[in-house]
Every structure is written in C-alpha cells, then in structure tokens.
C-alpha positions as CSV (number, residue, x, y, z in Angstrom):
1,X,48.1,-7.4,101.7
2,X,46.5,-7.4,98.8
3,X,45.6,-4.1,98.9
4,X,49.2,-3.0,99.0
5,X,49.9,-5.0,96.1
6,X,47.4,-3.6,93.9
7,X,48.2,-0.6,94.8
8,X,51.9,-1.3,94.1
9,X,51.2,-2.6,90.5
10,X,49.2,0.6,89.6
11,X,52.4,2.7,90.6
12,X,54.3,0.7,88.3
13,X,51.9,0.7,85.1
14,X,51.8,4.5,85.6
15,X,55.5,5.1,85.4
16,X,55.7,2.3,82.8
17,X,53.2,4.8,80.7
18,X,55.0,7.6,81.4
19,X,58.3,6.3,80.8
20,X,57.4,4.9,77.6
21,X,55.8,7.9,76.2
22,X,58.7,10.0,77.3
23,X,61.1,7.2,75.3
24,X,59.0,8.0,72.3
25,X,58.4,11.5,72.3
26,X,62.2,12.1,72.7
27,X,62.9,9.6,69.8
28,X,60.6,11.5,67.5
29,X,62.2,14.6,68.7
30,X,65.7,13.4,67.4
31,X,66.3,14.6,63.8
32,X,66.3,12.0,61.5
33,X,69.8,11.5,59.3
34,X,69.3,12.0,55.6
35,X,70.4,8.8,53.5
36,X,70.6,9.1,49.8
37,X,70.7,6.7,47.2
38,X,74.3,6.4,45.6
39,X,75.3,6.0,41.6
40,X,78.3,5.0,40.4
41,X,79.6,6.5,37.1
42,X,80.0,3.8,34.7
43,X,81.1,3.3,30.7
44,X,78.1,3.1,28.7
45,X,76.6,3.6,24.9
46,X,74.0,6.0,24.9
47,X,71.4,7.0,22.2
48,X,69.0,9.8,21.4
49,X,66.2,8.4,19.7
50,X,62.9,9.8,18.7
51,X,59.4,7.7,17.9
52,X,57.7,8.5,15.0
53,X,54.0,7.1,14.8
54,X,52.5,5.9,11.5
55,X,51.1,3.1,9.5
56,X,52.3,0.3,7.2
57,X,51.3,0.5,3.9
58,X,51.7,-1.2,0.5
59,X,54.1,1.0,-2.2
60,X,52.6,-0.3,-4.4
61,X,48.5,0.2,-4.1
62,X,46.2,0.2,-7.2
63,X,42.3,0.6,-7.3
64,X,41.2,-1.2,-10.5
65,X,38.3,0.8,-12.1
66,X,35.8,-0.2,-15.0
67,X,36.7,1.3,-18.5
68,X,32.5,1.3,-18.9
69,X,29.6,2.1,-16.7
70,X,27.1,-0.7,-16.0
71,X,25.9,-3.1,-13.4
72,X,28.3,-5.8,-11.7
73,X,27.1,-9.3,-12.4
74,X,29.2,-11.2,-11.6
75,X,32.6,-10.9,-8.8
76,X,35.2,-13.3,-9.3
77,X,37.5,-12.6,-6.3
78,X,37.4,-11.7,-3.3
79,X,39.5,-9.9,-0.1
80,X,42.8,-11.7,0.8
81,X,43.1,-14.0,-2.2
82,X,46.2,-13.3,-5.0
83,X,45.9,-12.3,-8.4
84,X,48.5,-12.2,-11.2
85,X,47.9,-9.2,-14.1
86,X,45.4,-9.5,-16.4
87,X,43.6,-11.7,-14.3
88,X,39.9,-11.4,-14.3
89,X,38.0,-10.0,-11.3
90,X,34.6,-8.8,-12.1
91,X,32.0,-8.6,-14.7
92,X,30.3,-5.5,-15.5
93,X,26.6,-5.8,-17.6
94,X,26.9,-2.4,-19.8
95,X,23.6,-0.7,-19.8
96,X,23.6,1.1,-23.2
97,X,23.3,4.6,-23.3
98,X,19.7,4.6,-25.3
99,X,20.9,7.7,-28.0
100,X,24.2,5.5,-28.9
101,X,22.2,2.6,-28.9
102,X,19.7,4.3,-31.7
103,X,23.1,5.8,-33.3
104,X,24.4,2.7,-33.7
105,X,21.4,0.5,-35.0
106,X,20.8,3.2,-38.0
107,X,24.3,2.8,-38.7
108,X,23.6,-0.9,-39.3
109,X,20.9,-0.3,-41.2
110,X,22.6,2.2,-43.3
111,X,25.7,-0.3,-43.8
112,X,23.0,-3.1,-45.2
113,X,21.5,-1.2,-47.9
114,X,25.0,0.4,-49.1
115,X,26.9,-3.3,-49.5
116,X,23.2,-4.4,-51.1
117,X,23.9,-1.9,-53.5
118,X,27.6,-2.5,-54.2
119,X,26.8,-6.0,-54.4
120,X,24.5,-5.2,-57.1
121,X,26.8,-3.2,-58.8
122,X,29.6,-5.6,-58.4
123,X,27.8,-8.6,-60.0
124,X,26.7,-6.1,-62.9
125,X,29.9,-5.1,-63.4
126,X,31.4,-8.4,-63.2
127,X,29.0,-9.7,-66.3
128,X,29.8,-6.8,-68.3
129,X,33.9,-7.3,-67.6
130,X,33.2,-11.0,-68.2
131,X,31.7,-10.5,-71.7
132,X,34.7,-7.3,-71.8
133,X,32.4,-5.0,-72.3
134,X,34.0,-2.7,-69.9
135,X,37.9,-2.3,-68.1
136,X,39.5,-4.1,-66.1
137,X,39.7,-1.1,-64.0
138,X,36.0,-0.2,-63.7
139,X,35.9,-3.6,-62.8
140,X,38.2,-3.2,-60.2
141,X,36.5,0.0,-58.7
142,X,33.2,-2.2,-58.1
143,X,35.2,-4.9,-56.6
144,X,36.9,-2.1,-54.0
145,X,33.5,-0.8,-53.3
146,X,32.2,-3.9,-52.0
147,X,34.9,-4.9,-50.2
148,X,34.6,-1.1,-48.4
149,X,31.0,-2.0,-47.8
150,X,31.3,-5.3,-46.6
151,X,34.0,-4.0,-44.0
152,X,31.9,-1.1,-42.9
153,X,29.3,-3.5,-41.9
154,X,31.6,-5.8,-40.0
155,X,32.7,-2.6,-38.2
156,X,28.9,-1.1,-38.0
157,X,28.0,-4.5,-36.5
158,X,31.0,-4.7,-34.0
159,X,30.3,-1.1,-32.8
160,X,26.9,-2.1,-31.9
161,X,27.5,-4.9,-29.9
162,X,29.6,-3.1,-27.9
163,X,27.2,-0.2,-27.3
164,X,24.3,-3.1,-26.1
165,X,27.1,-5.9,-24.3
166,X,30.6,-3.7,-24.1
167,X,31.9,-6.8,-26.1
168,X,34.2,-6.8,-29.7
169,X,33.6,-9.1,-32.0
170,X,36.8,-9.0,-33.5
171,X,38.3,-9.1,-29.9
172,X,36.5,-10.8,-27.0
173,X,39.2,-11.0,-25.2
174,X,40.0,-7.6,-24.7
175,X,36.1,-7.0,-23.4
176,X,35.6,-3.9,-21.2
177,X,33.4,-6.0,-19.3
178,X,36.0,-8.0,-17.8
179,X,37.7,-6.1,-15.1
180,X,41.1,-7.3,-14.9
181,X,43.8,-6.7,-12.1
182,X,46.6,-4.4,-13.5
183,X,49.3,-5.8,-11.0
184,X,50.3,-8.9,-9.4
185,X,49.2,-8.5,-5.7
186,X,46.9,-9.6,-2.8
187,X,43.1,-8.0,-3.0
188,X,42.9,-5.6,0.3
189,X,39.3,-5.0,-0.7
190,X,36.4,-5.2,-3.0
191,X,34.3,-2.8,-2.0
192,X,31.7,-3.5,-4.5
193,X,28.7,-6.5,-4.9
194,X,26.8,-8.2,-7.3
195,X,24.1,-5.9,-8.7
196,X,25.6,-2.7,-8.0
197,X,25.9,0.2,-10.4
198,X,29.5,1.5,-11.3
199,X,30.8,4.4,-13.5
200,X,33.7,5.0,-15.2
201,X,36.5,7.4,-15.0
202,X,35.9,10.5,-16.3
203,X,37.2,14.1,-15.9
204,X,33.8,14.7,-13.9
205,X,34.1,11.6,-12.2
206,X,36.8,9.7,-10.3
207,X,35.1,6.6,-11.1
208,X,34.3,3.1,-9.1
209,X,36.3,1.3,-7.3
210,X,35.7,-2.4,-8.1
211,X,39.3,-3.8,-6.2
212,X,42.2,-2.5,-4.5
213,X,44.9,-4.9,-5.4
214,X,48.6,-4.4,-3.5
215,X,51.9,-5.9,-3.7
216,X,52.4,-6.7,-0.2
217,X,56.2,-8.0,-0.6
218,X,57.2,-4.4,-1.0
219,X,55.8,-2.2,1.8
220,X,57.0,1.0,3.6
221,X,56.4,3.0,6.7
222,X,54.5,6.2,6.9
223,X,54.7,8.3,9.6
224,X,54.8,12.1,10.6
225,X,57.9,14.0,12.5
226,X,57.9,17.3,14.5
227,X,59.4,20.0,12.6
228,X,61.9,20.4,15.7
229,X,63.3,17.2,15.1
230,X,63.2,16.5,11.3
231,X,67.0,18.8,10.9
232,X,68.5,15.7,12.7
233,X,67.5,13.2,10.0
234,X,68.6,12.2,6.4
235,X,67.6,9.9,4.0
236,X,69.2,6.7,4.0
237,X,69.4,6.4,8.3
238,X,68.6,3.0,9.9
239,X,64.9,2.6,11.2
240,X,63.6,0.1,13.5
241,X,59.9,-0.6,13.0
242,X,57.9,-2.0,16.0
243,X,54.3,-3.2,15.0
244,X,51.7,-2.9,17.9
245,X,49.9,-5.7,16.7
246,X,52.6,-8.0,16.9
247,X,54.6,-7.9,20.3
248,X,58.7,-8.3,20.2
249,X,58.5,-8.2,16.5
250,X,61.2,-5.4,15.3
251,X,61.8,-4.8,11.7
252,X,64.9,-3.2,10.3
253,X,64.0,-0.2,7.6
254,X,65.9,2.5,5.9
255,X,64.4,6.2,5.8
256,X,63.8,7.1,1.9
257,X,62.2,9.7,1.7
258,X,61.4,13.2,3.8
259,X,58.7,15.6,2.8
260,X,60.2,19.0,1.9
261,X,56.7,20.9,3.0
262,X,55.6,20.4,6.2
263,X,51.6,20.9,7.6
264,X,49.9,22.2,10.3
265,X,47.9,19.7,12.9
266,X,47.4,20.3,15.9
267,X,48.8,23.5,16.1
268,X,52.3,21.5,14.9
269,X,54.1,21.6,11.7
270,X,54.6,17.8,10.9
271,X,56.6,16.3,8.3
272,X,55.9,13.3,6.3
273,X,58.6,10.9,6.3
274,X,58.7,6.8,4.6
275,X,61.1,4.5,5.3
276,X,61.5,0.9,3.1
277,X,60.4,-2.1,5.6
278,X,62.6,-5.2,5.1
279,X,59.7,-8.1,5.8
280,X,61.6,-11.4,7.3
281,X,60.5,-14.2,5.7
282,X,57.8,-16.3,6.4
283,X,56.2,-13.4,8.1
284,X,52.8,-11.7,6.9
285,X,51.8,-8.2,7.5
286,X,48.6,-6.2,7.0
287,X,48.1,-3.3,4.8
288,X,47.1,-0.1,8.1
289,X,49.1,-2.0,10.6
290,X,49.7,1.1,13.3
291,X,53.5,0.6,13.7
292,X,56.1,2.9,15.5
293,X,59.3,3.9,14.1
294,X,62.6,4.4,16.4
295,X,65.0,6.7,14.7
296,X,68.6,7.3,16.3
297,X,69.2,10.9,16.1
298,X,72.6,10.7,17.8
299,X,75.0,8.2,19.6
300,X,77.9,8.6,22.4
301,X,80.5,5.1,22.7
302,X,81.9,4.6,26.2
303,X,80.7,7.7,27.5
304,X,80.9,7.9,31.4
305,X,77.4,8.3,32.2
306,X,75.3,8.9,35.4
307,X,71.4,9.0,36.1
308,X,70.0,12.7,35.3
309,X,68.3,12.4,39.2
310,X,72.3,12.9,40.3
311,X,72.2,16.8,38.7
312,X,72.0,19.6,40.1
313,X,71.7,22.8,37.7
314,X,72.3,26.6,39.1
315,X,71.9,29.0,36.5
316,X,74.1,28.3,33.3
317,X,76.0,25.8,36.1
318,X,75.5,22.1,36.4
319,X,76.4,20.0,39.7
320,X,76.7,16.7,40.9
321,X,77.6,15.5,44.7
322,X,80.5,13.3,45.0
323,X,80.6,11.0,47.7
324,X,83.7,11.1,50.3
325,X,82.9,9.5,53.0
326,X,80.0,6.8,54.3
327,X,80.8,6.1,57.7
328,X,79.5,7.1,60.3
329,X,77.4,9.0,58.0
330,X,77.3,10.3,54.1
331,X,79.2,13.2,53.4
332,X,79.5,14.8,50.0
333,X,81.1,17.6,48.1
334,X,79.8,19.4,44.9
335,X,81.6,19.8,42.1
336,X,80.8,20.8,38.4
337,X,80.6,19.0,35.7
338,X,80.2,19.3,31.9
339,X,77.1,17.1,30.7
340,X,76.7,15.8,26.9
341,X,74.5,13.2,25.2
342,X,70.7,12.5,27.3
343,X,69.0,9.3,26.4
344,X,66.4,10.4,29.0
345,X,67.3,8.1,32.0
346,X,71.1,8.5,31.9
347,X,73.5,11.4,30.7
348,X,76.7,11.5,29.5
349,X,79.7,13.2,31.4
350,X,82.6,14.8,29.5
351,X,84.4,16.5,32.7
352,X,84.0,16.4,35.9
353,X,83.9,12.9,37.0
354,X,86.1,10.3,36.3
355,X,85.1,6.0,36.1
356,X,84.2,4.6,39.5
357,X,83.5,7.6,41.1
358,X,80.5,7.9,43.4
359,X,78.1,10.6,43.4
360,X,74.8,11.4,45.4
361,X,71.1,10.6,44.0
362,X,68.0,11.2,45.5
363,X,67.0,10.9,48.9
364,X,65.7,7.5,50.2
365,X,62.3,7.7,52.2
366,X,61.7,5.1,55.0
C-alpha cells in the first residue's frame, strides 16, 4: 500500500513539473502589449534661457601704490577693515638715492655761504643808507638779495629732507611717506609686510602694490557668452545672478555692457558681457565670488506645450501620437504638428494640437 502511494505521489509531482513549465513557457511565449506613458497638452509660460558663468567683482577696484621707493615700516590696515579717502595705510622709510643725497647737501652748503654773504652786504648797506650815504634803492636791492637767499635756503633745506625722510617741511602732511587710500572702500588685500622693499610707478615699472581698496556697495557681474548666443542679447535685459557660495540666494541685475570684440578660448569665440548687481540689504558679498548668470533670451505666454519625448521628427516633418482610445488597449494616431519655443524639457505647440488633448510619450518598461 504504501508502495502504491508513493508511487502515486511521484506521478503527480511529475505532471505538476511539467504542467507548470508548460504554463510558463507559453506565458513568456505570449507577446507582451506595449503601454506608453501619456501627456496631456496643457497652457504654460515657457522660457529660453542661457547660463553665463563669471565672477563678481567690485567696479570700482583701486591698488594704491607709493609715490617713492623705500622700505615699509610700518602697516596701518589690514584685509577686510574700511577706510575713508585720505586715510593713512602704510609707512614707507625712503632710502635716499646716494647721488641726490650728495646733490642735495652741496646745495645746502652752497645756500649757507650765499645768504652769509647777503647778510653781510645787507647790514653794510643798511649802515651806509642809515648815515644816507647811499639810495634808498641800493638799499632796497640788498634787502631783496637777502630775502632771495634766506628763501633759497628754506627751499635747499626742505629739498633735502625729503631726499633722506620723503618728508616737507613746509608740508608734513602731504608726506609721500604716508600711503593713503584714494577711495572710500573695504581693503581686499595688502599684499605687502613690514620690512619689505617697494618701488614706485614709473614708465619702466608698474610699481608696488601696497593695498587694493574696493567699494563693495557697487559691484557687477563678469562673465563670458558664446558667440552663437550673444545676437540674442542687449543691453539693458533683466539678469538673475545665482552665487554658488550662497544657496537659494538670487540677485536681480541689469546687463550694461557687451564687448564688441570677442576672443578665442578654447577653440570658442567668447564675449565679455557685465551686468550691474542690485545687493539686498543687509547682505555681504565677496570680491571673486564664482556666480552664474540666467539670461532670458526669449518667452512664449500661454503656449500649449507638451514634453519634447512626445515628438517624432521625419525629415523637415514633425509628429506627435494622439491618443484615441485606452480600452482594451492604447491606440493612437499620428498627426503633425507645428513646434515653436523649447525651454529644454517642454515645447511649445502652435498647430496641431489643441488644450486637453492627449498624446503618446515614451514607452513604459516593467
């Protein structure tokens, strides 16, 4: 008996198998009905923008340069504080150029012995007029010449104290030493220390930079744009600046300015473009913050719009599917259209396809 019913059980696994695999194999032999995704054309507002990387930069940027050459001795400010105009930064020690300095000191020595002589003459002159021996005008004359004497020591003097300190002694205050800030503005760098040589400007030289001082309540983008896009912008367009350093900040800006020359990089003819940034207040940017700037080359209002995934283009001809029936299965028919404005992800429609219709995208994948 229990033979039999072993024997029973293995019949019935068997056919269980085979039925099974039979089940299976014809399923997967069935071809599988194609399902597509479905888009409804809708009203929208689409936009054509390009992105135009740059930097944001001070208009206003000055590097303040000694009017002598020397050593720094002493530095004043440093990077990120304010400073009004006029204000004094650094101190440069002059180290005299040794063939002034000698220039200078004979000058001195000449000036000495000329008003020691026109002081002699004057007093002479002045006991000869007192017991009017001579005229009033000879008189005079001595007078003049010391007075010319007297002034071209005080000049002599002053020259040399500027060749050994950079300092007038008629005007300290206007000392070459001092290094003063031309501008109001926030210091972006000082790129110079305490016991460092600097130079002047010269036509040979471009000179050291002791500061770089910047009004940073006035700053504008800088970017570059592709040649085949820069047709489809003019001064005065709306910007909106997005600064990679600070997320979901967007600034509003107005394009100023487009370069009339382009140049090459990469292979590329770029062209410069600026745009004025209007800062909100309370809220502090940096002088090279990498920044992006969106530029709306053109816009379509309540344009019927589908996904670009629903076209199908033949030759000069573009398509889309329309859907006509869903039960028991999709069924479509093609029809042309006439396409318009892209924003990338949707395009617009001007014929073909009216608002609420339903057209065919791509297909789903189990």
């Amino acid at each position: 008996m229990t033979k039999v019913v072993f024997k029973w059980a293995c019949v019935i696994l068997i056919v269980s198998v085979f039925l099974g695999t039979f089940i299976f194999l014809y399923q997967k032999s069935k071809p599988k009905e194609n399902v597509y995704e479905i888009h409804t054309a809708s009203l929208t507002d689409l936009e054509k923008k390009t992105i135009v990387t740059g930097k944001i930069e001070p208009r206003d940027e000055v590097n303040i340069k000694p009017q002598i050459s020397g050593i720094v001795s002493e530095i004043y400010k440093e990077a990120g504080q304010t400073v009004k105009k006029d204000e004094v930064i650094a101190r440069v020690k002059v180290i005299p150029d040794m063939g002034s300095l000698s220039s200078a000191e004979n000058r001195v020595r000449l000036a000495e012995i000329t008003l020691s002589q026109a002081q002699t003459d004057y007093d002479r002159m002045k006991n000869l007029y007192d017991q009017q021996v001579v005229s009033a005008e000879e008189y005079e004359k001595s007078e003049v010449s010391l007075r010319q004497a007297q002034a071209e020591l005080s000049a002599s003097k002053d020259a040399l104290n500027i060749q050994r300190e950079g300092v007038s002694l008629s005007n300290a205050q206007m000392s070459t030493t001092l290094i003063r800030s031309t501008i109001d503005g926030l210091i972006l760098d000082v790129p110079v220390k305490v016991g460092n040589s600097v130079i002047l400007s010269n036509s040979f030289n471009d000179g050291t930079t002791i500061a770089t001082v910047a009004d940073m309540s006035n700053l504008i983008f800088r970017g570059n744009i592709d040649e085949t896009e820069v047709g489809r912008i003019v001064e005065g367009m709306p910007v909106v600046i997005t600064v990679g350093a600070l997320q979901d900040l967007r600034l509003d800006a107005s394009l100023e300015y487009i370069s009339p020359k382009g140049l090459e990089t990469n292979g590329a003819n770029q062209f410069e473009l600026k745009a004025a940034i209007v800062v909100p207040e309370g809220q502090t940017l940096r002088s090279g913050y990498g920044a992006n700037a969106e530029i709306v080359l053109q816009r379509a209002t309540k344009a019927i719009a589908v996904p670009e995934s629903a076209l199908e283009f033949r030759g000069d001809s573009t398509y889309v599917y329309l859907l006509t029936d869903s039960l028991p299965k999709q069924a479509f028919r093609r029809i042309p259209v006439e396409t318009g404005l892209s924003d990338g992800m949707l395009i617009e429609i001007k014929k073909g396809l009216e608002v609420g219709q339903k057209v065919r995208g791509i297909l789903k994948i189990d």
